[in-house]
C-alpha positions in Angstrom: 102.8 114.5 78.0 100.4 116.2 80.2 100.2 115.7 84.0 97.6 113.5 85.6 96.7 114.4 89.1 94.8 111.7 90.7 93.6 113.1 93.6 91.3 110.7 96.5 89.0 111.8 98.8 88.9 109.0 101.3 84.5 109.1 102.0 83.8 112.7 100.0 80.0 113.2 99.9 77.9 115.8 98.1 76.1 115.9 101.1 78.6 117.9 102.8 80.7 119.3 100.2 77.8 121.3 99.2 76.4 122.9 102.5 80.7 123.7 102.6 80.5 125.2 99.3 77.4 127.2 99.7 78.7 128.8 103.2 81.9 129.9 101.2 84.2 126.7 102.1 86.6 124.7 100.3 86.8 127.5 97.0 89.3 124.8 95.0 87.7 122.0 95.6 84.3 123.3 94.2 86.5 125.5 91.2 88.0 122.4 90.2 84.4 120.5 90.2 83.0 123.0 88.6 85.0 123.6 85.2 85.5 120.1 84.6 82.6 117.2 84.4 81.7 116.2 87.9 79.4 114.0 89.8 78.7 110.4 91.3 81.5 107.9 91.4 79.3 104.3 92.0 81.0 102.8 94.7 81.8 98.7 95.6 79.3 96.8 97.5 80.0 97.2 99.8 81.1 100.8 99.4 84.2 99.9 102.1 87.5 101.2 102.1 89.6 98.3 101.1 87.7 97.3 97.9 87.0 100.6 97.3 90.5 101.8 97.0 91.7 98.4 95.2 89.1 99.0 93.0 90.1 102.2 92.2 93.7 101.6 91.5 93.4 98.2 89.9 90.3 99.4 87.4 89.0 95.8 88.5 86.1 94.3 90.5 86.5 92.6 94.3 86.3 89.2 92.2 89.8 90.2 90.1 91.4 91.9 92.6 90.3 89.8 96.0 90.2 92.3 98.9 86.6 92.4 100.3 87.3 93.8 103.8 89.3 94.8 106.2 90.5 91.1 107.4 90.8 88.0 104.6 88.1 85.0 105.1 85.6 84.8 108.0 84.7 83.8 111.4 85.8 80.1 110.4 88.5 80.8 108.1 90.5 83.6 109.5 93.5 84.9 107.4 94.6 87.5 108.3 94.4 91.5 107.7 94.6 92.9 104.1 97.6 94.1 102.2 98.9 95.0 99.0 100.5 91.9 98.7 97.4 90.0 98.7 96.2 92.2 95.9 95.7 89.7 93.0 95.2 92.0 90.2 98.0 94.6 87.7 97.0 98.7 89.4 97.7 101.8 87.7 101.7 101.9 88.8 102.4 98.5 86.8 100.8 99.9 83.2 102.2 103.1 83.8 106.3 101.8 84.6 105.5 99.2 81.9 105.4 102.1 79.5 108.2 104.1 81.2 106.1 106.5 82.7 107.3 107.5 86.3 104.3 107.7 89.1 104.0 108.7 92.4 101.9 107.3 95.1 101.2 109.3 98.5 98.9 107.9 101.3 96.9 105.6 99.5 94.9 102.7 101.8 95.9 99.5 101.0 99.7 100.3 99.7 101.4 98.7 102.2 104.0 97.1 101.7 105.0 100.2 99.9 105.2 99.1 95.8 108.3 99.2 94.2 107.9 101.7 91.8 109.9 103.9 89.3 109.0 107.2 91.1 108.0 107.1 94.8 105.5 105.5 97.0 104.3 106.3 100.6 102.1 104.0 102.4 99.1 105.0 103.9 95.8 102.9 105.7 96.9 99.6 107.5 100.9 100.5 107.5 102.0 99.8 111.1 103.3 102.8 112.7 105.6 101.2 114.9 106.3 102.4 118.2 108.3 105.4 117.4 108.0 109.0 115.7 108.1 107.6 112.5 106.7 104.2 111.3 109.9 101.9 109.3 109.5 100.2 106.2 106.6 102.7 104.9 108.1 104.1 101.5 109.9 103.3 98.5 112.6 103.7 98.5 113.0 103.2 101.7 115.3 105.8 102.6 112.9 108.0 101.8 110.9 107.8 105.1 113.3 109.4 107.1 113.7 112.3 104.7 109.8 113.1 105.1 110.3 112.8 108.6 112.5 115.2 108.9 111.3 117.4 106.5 107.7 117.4 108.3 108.7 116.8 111.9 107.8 113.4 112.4 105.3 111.7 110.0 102.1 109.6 111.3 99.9 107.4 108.4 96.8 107.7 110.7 95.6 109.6 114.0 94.4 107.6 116.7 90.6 107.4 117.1 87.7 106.0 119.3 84.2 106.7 117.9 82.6 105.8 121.2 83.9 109.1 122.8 85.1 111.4 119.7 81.5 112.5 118.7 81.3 114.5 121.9 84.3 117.3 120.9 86.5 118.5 118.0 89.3 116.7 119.2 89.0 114.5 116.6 89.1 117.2 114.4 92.5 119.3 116.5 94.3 115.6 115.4 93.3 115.3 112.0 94.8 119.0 111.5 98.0 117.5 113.0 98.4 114.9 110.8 97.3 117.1 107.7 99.9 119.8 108.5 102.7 116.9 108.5 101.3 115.5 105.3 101.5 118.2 103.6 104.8 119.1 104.3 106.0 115.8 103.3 104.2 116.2 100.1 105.2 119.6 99.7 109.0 117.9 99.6 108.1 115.3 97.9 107.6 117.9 94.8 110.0 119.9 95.4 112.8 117.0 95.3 111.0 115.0 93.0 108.1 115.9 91.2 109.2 115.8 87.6 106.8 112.9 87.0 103.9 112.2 85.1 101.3 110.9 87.2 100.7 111.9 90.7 98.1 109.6 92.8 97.4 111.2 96.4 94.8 110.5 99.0 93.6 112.4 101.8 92.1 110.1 104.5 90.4 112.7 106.8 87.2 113.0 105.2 86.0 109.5 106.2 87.2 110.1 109.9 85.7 112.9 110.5 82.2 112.0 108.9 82.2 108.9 110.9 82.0 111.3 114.0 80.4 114.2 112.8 78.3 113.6 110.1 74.4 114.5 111.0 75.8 118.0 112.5 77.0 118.3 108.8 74.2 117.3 106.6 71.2 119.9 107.5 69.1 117.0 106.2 69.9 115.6 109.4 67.8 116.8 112.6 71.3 117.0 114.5 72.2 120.1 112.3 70.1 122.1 114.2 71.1 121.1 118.2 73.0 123.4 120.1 76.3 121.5 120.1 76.0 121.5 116.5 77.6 124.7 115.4 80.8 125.0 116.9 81.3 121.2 115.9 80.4 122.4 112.0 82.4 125.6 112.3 85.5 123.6 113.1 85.1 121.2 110.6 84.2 123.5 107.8 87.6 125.2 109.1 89.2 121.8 108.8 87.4 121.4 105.3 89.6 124.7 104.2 92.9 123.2 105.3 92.2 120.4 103.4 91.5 122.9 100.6 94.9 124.1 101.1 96.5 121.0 100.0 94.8 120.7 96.9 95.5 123.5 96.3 99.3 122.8 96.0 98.5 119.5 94.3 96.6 121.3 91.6 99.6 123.6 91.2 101.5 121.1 90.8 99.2 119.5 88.4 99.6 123.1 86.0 97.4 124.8 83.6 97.8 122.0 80.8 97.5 119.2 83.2 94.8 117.1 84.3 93.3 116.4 87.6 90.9 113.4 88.2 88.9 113.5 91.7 87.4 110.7 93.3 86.1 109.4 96.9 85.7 105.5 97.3 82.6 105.8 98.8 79.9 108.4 100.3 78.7 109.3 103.3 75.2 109.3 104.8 73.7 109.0 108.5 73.8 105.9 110.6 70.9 105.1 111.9 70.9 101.9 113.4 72.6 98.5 112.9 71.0 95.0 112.0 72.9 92.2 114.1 73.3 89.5 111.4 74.5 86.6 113.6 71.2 87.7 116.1 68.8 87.1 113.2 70.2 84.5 111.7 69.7 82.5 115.1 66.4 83.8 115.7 65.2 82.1 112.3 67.2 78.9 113.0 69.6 79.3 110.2 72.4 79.4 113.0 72.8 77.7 116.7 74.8 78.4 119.4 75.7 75.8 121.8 77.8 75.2 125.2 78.6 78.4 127.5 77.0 80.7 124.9 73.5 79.6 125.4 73.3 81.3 128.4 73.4 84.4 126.1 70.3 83.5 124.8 68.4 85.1 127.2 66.7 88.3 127.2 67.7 89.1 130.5 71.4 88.3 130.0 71.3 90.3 126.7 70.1 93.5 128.6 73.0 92.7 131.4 75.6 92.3 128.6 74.6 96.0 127.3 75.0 97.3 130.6 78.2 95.8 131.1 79.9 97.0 127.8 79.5 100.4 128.4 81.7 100.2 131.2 84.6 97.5 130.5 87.5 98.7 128.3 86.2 98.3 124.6 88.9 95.7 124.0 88.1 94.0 126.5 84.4 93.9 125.2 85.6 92.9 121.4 87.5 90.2 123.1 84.6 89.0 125.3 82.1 88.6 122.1 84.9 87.3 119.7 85.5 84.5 122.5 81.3 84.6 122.7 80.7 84.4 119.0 83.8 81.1 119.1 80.2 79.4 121.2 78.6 78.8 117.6 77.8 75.5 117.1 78.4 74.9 113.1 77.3 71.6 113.2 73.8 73.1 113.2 75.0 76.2 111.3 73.5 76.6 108.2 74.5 80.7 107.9 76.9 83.1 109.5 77.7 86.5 109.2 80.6 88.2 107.1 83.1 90.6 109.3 81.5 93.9 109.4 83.6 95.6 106.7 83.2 92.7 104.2 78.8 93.7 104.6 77.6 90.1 103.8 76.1 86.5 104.8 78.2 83.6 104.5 76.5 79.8 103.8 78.4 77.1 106.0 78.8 75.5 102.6 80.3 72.0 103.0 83.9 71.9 101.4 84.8 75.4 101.8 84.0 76.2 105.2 86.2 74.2 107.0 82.8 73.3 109.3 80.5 73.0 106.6 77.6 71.0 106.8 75.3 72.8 103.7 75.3 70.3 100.4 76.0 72.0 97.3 72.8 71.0 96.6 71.3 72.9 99.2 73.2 75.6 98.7 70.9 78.2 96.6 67.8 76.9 98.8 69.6 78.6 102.0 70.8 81.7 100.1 66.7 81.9 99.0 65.3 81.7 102.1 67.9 84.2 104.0 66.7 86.2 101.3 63.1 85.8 102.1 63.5 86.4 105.6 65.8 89.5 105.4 63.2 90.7 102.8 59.7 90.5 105.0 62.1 92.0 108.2 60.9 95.4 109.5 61.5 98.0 112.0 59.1 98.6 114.5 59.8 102.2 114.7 57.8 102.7 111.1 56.7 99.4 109.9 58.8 99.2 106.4 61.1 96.9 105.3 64.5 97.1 107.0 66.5 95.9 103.6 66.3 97.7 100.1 68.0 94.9 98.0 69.6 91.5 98.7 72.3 91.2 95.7 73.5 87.6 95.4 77.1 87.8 95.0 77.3 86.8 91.8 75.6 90.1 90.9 78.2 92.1 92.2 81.4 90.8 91.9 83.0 88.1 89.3 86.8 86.7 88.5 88.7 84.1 89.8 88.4 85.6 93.8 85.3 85.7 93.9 84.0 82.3 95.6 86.2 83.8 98.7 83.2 86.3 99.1 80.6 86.3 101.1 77.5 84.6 99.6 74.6 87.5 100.3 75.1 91.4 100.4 72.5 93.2 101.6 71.6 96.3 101.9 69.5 98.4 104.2 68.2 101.2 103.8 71.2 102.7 101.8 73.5 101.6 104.4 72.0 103.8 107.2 71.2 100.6 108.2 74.7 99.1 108.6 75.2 95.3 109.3 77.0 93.7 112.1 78.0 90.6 113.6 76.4 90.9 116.4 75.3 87.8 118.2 74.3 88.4 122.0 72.4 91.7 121.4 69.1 92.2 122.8 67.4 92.9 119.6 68.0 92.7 115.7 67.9 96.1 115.5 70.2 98.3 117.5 69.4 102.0 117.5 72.0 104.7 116.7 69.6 107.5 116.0 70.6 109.7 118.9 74.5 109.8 118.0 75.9 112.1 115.3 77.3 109.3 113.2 77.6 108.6 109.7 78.1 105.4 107.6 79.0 104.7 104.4 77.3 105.1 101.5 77.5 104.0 97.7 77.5 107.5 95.8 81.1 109.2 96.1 82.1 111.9 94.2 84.1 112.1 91.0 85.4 115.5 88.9 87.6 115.3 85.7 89.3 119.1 85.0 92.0 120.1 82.4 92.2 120.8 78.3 89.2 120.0 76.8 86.9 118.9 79.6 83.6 121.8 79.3 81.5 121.8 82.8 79.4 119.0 83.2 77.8 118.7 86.0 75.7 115.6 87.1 77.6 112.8 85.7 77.8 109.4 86.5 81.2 107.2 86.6 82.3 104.0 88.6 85.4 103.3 90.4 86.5 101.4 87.7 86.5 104.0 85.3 89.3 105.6 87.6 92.6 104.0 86.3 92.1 103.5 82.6 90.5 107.1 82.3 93.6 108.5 84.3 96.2 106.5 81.6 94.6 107.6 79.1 95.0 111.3 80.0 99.0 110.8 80.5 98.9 109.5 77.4 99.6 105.7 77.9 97.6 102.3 76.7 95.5 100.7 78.7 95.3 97.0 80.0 92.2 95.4 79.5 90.2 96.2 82.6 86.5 96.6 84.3 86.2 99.7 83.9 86.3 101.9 80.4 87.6 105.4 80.1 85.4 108.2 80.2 86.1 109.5 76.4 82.1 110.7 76.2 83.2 113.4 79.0 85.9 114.9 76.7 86.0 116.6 74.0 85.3 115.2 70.3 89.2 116.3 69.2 90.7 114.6 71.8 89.4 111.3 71.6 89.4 111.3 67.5 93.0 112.8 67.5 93.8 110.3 69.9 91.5 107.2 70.3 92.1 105.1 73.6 94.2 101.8 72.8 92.7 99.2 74.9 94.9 96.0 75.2 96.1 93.0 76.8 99.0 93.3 78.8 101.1 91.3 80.8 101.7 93.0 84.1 102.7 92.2 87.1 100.5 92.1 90.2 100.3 95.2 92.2 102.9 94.4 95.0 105.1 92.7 92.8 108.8 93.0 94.2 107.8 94.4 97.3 109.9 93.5 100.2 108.2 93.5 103.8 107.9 90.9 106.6 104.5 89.7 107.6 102.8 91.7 110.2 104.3 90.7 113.5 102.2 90.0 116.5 102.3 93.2 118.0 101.9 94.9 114.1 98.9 93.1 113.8 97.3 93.7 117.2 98.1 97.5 116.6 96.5 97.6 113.5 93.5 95.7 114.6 92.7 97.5 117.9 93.3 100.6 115.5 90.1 99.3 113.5 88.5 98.7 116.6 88.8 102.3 117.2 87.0 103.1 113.8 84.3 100.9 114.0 85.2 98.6 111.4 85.8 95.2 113.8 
């Protein structure tokens, strides 16, 4: 049985990697790209961390698998952050123990509480880190976590951000080469001590947190490239790029000449130009009211005041303000709301599933219609044309059992340079981000497939889906009947005819199945949340 690397770029674009590539950067990355098939992985929509990942690992849509977001539910039905124990869907780990192949999982979003697995598995996004050196409770086995600690001198899941103040310096970027040194030498152990396993499924997070600063000094599409301040920025990061490199490099070594390596991002990247304030429009065409103290935040003068004010009071203390702000919606004259921000969506206050809604059934697909229209015939002022590309209903994007828990619209604008926010007491639909270096997310990620009998292909096209059954298949195991399909037309004709996929039902557990963990405790939660405060995701 061959080795299957699976190997994530968390937010990998092509339109970085290849400026990188071009300027001599990042040589295994674009070796292992290159003599294999390559191309664009289709992300979720929205292309967001949490469905992204689940998506990838599960081989199932956000309808099967029922993580949308970052949080679960909405402003009226709030439960709670994400975790892997609210994943409602079989991943990659269950099909390949259930066939008695050992795996190991290292840093992948949305694994916590660690699975239990036969092999090993390290947590990574949304794990608390605990107050200490070290977070608890992070791997399986347990026991584990204090040998990668010690092996890498402490161990961190995430590094602490603040997009607000990070664009102006490589700090970000010192922290991010921090973390990446530990990681690696806790992966670097974890081979050592036990890496005679089959499948190998490792993320590295830093891509996404460094675009998310950086971005337009990146991409010399962008009019940023060229600014002074630019170059020094890109330098470091191309730097950082190369330690990154680094890594793969072991993990391709690790994969071996006969083995396989499968490389994805769960998203792209691409500039963020301005954000649409859903909750703001959705007032201003009376599809949502606010009432008591919050009218007062209906006025333009108060709006302009309120901008003034946040950019001095602690940025908690602003999230808290407009979360207590946004609690001023009157639903009973509510027929729309906004989604959370990661979740990218419109909700209908649907009566007998919000637990203040006051739209009929029968009314239903008449408000969806005419959110539609009105988002449609929005512009910008800056250029005159239409401020969304496509409004997909959310039937169009996601099915399965979880699906009615999504939001009811998903729009997107302008390829998500456009990104969409709650925002209720702004001054203006549109708020501009066009002087800042930022980038958003964006729906083409990357995807390569290397090893025996994959020629270079270049300028393919896969979904996340196709991830997990594609990456059985290669190790040599069945695979349970799922969204996606393996990729059998990008390798070659003896392969597949020597050894034709079996596609079956199975019965597998869901992905956190036997996991032991405590709900997040107050203070978990608050951490984790002010965390994704930081990042720009609440």
């Amino acid at each position: 049985m061959s080795r299957v690397l699976l190997l994530g770029l968390d937010g990998a674009t092509y339109s970085v990697l290849e400026p990188a590539f071009g300027a001599g950067h990042m040589p295994v990355l674009k070796k292992l790209l290159d003599r294999g098939a390559s191309g664009i992985l289709t992300s979720t929509v929205p292309p967001y961390t949490p469905p992204g990942w689940t998506s990838i690992f599960t081989g199932v849509n956000p309808g099967k698998h029922g993580i949308f977001g970052f949080t679960l539910g909405n402003a009226q039905r709030n439960d709670g952050l994400v975790r892997l124990d609210v994943v409602t869907a079989p991943a990659i780990w269950n099909a390949a123990n259930a066939q008695g192949a050992r795996i190991g999982l290292f840093n992948i979003p949305m694994t916590y509480p660690p699975p239990r697995v036969d092999g090993f598995a390290v947590a990574g996004m949304l794990t608390p880190e605990g107050g200490g050196t070290t977070p608890e409770g992070f791997t399986f086995p347990d026991w584990l976590g204090g040998e990668l600690a010690q092996a890498a001198g402490g161990y961190e899941i995430d590094i602490e951000v603040n997009y607000d103040v990070d664009w102006r310096s490589t700090d970000i970027i010192e922290r991010l080469s921090r973390n990446l040194a530990r990681k690696r030498s806790a992966l670097r152990y974890l081979l050592e001590t036990d890496g005679d396993l089959p499948l190998l499924f490792a993320v590295l997070e830093a891509p996404d947190r460094l675009m998310h600063v950086h971005y337009k000094y990146i991409d010399p599409r962008c009019e940023h490239y060229g600014r002074p301040e630019a170059g020094p920025i890109r330098e470091r990061a191309w730097a950082f790029f190369d330690e990154m490199d680094a890594v793969m490099g072991d993990l391709v070594e690790w994969a071996g000449g006969d083995g396989y390596v499968v490389t994805m991002s769960d998203h792209g990247f691409g500039p963020k130009d301005k954000v649409v304030n859903v909750n703001r429009a959705l007032e201003e065409w009376g599809l949502l009211a606010v009432g008591g103290a919050g009218r007062a935040g209906r006025s333009a003068q108060l709006r302009k005041a309120a901008r003034k004010v946040k950019k001095v009071v602690p940025k908690g203390a602003w999230k808290r303000a407009k979360s207590a702000a946004h609690g001023n919606i009157d639903w009973s004259k509510t027929r729309a709301f906004s989604s959370p921000n990661p979740q990218q969506g419109i909700y209908v206050n649907l009566e007998g599933r919000e637990p203040n809604g006051i739209v009929p059934a029968a009314a239903y697909e008449s408000v969806r219609d005419e959110i539609i229209e009105r988002l449609g015939a929005l512009v910008d002022p800056d250029d005159g044309r239409p401020v969304a590309d496509i409004i997909h209903k959310r039937e169009d994007v996601c099915f399965g059992p979880e699906a009615e828990r999504a939001p009811d619209l998903f729009p997107v604008c302008r390829a998500y340079s456009y990104e969409l926010s709650e925002g209720l007491f702004s001054p203006g639909i549109l708020t501009d981000y066009r002087h800042l270096p930022r980038g958003f997310h964006h729906m083409d990620g990357i995807f390569g497939i290397a090893g025996p009998g994959v020629e270079p292909q270049p300028g393919q096209r896969a979904s996340l889906y196709d991830i997990m059954p594609t990456a059985l298949y290669l190790a040599g195991l069945e695979v349970p009947e799922v969204d996606g399909e393996v990729l059998t037309h990008l390798l070659s004709t003896d392969i597949v005819q020597g050894r034709p996929p079996v596609i079956r039902a199975m019965d597998l557990p869901v992905a956190a199945a036997g996991a032991e963990a405590k709900p997040y405790s107050a203070e978990e939660e608050a951490q984790i949340e002010q965390s994704l405060r930081n990042l720009g995701y609440l």
